[in-house]
C-alpha positions in Angstrom: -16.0 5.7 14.8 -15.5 9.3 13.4 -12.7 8.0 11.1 -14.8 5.2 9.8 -17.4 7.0 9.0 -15.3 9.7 7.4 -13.6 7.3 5.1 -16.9 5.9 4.0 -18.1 9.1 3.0 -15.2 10.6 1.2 -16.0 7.2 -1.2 -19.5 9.4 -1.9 -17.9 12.9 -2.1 -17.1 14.5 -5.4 -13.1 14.9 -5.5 -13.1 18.2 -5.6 -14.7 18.3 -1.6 -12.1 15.8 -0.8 -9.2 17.7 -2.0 -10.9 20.7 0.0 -11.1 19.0 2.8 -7.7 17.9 3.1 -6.4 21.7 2.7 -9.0 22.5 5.3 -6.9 20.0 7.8 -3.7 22.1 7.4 -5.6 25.4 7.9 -7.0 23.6 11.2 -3.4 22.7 12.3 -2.4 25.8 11.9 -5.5 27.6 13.8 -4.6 24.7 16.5 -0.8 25.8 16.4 -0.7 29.8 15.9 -1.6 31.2 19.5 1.0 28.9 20.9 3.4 30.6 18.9 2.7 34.0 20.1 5.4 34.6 22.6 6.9 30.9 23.0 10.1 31.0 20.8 11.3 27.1 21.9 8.0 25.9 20.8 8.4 27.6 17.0 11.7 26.9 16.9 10.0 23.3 17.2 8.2 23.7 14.6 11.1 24.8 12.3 12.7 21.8 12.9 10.4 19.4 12.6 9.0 20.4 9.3 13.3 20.5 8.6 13.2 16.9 9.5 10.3 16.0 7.5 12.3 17.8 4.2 15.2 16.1 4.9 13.7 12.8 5.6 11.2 12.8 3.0 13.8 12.7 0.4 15.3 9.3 1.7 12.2 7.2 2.8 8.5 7.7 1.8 7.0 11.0 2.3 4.2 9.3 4.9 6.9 7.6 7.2 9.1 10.4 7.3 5.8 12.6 8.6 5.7 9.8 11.3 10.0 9.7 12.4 10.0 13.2 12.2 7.2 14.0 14.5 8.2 11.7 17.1 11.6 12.7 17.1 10.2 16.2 17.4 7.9 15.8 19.6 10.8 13.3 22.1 13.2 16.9 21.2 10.4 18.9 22.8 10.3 17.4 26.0 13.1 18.2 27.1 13.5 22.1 26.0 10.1 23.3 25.3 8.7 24.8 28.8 5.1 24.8 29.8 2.8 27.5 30.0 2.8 29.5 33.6 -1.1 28.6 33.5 -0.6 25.1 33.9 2.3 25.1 36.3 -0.1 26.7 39.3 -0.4 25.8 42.7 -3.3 23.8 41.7 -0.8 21.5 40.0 1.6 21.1 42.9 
């Protein structure tokens, strides 16, 4: 419902708050992403990668399916060699 509604009104915005709110979605992925980073070096190296994948791709296929492959490859990648936090491994999750 949210993205309906927020497709309908970017037809009423000015452009200008519609560019501006597309930069705001990177600044949000990146609040999102930073204290993850702090002291998990699998996880950034992640990150390197994928956004490595997403250069190298986008100069083949279309810049918006090469976002798609290369955050699913990514994210498959990460599975298997990014470790969870010690928070959520607890005896609580046992």
């Amino acid at each position: 419902m949210g993205t309906l509604i927020g497709a309908v009104a970017s037809d009423f915005l000015p452009e200008i708050l519609t560019a501006s709110l597309g930069i705001s979605l990177y600044a949000m992925f990146i609040g999102l992403l930073m204290p993850n980073l702090t002291n998990n070096y699998k996880l950034g190296g992640l990150v390197v990668l994928t956004a490595l994948c997403n250069t190298l791709l986008s100069q083949v296929i279309d810049s918006s399916w090469a976002l798609i492959i290369s955050t699913l490859l990514c994210a498959f990648i990460g599975v298997f060699f990014v470790d969870l936090d010690e928070e959520t491994e607890g005896p609580a999750n046992e």
